[in-house]
C-alpha positions in Angstrom: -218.8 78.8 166.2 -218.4 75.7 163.5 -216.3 74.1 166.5 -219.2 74.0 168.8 -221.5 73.2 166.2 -219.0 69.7 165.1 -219.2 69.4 169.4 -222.7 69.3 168.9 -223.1 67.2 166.1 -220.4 64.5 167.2 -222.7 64.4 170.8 -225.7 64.3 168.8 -224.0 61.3 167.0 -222.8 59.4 169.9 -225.8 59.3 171.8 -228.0 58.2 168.8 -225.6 54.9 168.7 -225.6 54.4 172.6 -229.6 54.5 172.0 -229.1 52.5 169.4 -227.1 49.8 170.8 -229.1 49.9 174.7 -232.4 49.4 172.0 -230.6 46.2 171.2 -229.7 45.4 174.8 -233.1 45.6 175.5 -234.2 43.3 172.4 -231.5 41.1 173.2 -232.3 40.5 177.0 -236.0 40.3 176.2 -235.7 37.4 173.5 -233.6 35.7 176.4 -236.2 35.9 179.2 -239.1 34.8 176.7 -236.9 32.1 175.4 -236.4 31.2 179.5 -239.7 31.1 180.2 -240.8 29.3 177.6 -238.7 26.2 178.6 -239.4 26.7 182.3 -243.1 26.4 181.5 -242.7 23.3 179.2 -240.5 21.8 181.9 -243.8 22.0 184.2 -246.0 20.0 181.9 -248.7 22.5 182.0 -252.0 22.1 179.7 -253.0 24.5 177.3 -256.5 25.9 177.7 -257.6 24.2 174.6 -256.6 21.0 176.2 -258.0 21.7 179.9 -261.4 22.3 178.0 -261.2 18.9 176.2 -261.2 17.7 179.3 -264.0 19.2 181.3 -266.3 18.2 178.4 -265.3 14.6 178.7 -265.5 15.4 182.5 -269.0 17.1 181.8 -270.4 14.2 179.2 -269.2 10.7 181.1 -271.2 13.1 184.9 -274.5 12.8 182.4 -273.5 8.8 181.1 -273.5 8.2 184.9 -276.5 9.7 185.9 -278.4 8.3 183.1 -277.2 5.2 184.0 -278.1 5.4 187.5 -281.4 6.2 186.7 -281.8 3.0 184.6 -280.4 1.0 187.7 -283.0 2.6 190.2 -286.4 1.9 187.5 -284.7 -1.7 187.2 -284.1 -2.3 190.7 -287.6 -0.7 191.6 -289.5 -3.2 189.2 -287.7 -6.2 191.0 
């Protein structure tokens, strides 16, 4: 009966350490495909968000500059 039980135990044992070591597998081959993607996404020179907004309001601000402006033209050029 103990020999079964040691059986037991010994399984018990050896499939807590394959777990243990497919956990680090896992940890292992995720750290590589995040570390991957981070340098294929730098390679592409995208923007982050917070830049992209920058952007669009300076986009947004010099649209309102322009059409102020173009109104000023059109009252000068209508008093000439």
């Amino acid at each position: 009966m103990t020999a079964n039980n040691r059986f037991f135990d010994d399984l018990s044992k050896l499939m807590t350490n394959a777990m243990g070591v497919a956990q680090g597998a896992k940890d292992e081959a995720q750290t590589a495909f995040n570390n991957w993607l981070d340098r294929w996404l730098a390679d592409r020179d995208f923007v982050t968000r917070e830049e992209f907004e920058a952007v669009r309001e300076m986009a947004i601000k010099a649209r309102a500059e322009n059409a102020e402006l173009r109104a000023k033209i059109e009252a000068l050029e209508a008093k000439s």
